[in-house]
C-alpha positions as CSV (number, residue, x, y, z in Angstrom):
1,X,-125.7,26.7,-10.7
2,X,-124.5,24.6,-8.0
3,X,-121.4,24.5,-9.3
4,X,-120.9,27.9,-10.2
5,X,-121.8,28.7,-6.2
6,X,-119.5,25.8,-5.0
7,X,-116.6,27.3,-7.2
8,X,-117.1,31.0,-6.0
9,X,-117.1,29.8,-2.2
10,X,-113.6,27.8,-2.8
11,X,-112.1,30.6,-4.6
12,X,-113.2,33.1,-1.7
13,X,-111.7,30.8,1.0
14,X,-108.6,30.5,-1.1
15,X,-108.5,34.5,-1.0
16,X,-109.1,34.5,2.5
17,X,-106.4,32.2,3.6
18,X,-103.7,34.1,1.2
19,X,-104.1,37.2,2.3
20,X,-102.9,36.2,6.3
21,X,-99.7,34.4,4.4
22,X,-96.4,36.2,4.5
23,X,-92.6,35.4,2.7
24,X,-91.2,35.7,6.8
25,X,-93.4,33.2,8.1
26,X,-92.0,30.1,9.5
27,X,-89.4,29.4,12.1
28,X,-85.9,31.5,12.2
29,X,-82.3,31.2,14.2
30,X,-79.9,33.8,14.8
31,X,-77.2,34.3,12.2
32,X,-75.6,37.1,14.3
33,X,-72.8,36.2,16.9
34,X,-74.4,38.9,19.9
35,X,-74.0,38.0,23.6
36,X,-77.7,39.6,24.2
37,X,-78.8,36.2,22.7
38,X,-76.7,34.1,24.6
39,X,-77.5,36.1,28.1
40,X,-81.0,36.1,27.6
41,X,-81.5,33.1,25.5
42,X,-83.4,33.9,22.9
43,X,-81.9,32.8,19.5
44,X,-84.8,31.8,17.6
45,X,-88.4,33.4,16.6
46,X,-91.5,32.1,14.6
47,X,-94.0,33.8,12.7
48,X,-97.3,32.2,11.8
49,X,-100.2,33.7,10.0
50,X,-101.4,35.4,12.7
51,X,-98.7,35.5,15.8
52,X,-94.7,36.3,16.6
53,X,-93.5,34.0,19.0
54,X,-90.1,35.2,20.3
55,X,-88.3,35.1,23.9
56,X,-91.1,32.4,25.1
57,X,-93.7,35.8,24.5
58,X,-96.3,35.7,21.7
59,X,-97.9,38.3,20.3
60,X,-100.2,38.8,17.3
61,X,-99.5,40.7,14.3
62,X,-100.6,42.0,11.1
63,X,-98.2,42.0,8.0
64,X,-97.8,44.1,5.4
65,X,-95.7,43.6,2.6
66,X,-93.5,45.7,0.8
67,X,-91.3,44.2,-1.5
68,X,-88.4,42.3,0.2
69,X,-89.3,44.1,3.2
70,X,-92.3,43.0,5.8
71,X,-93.5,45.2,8.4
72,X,-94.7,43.3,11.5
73,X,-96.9,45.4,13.1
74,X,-97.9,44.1,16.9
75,X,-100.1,47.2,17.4
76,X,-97.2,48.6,19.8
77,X,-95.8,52.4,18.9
78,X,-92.7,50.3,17.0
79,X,-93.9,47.4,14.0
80,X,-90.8,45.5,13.4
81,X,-89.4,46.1,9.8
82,X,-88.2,42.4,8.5
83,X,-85.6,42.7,5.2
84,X,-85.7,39.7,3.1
85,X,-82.2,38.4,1.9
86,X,-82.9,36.0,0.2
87,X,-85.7,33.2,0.6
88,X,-84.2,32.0,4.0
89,X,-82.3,35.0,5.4
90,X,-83.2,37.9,6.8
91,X,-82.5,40.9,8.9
92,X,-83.9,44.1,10.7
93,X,-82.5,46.6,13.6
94,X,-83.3,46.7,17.2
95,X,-81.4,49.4,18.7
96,X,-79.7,50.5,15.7
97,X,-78.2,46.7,16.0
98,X,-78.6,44.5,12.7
99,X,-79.8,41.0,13.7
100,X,-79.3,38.5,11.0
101,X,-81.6,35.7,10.8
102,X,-81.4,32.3,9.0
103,X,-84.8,29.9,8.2
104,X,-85.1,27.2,10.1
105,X,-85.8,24.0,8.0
């Protein structure tokens, strides 16, 4: 019995840990050439379970995955919509812009 209880916790905190886990997370540099990133120095971002850190701010998130795209909702009017490319590239608009975004590894 005790193993049957043991093996149901462990297989709950596996389920539990998965379901914060997204294909984006990790740390990113920008592929595109755009003088925004140079002026105001910005050309990286991270993504963790829980938080976007980008431009020295952080902010936490929820994701929701859909396919090879990941919406990164920060509860503002606007969730960022990340485009998988690939397992270490990326993309998504600001401004009707296309950013492009390499992993970090």
């Amino acid at each position: 019995m005790k193993k049957i209880v043991l093996s149901a916790m462990l297989l709950l905190a596996f389920l539990l840990s998965a379901c914060n886990d997204t294909p984006i997370k990790g740390k990113w540099q920008a592929a595109t050439d755009d003088l925004v990133f140079d002026i105001i120095n910005c050309r990286s971002l991270e993504f963790t379970s829980t938080r976007m850190y980008m431009c020295g701010m952080s902010s936490k998130v929820k994701y929701v995955v859909e396919g090879n795209k990941v919406v990164v909702d920060s509860g503002d009017d606007s969730p960022l919509v990340c485009v998988l490319d690939g397992d270490d590239k990326m993309h998504f608009e600001i401004n009707n812009k296309r950013l492009d975004w390499n992993r970090v590894k």
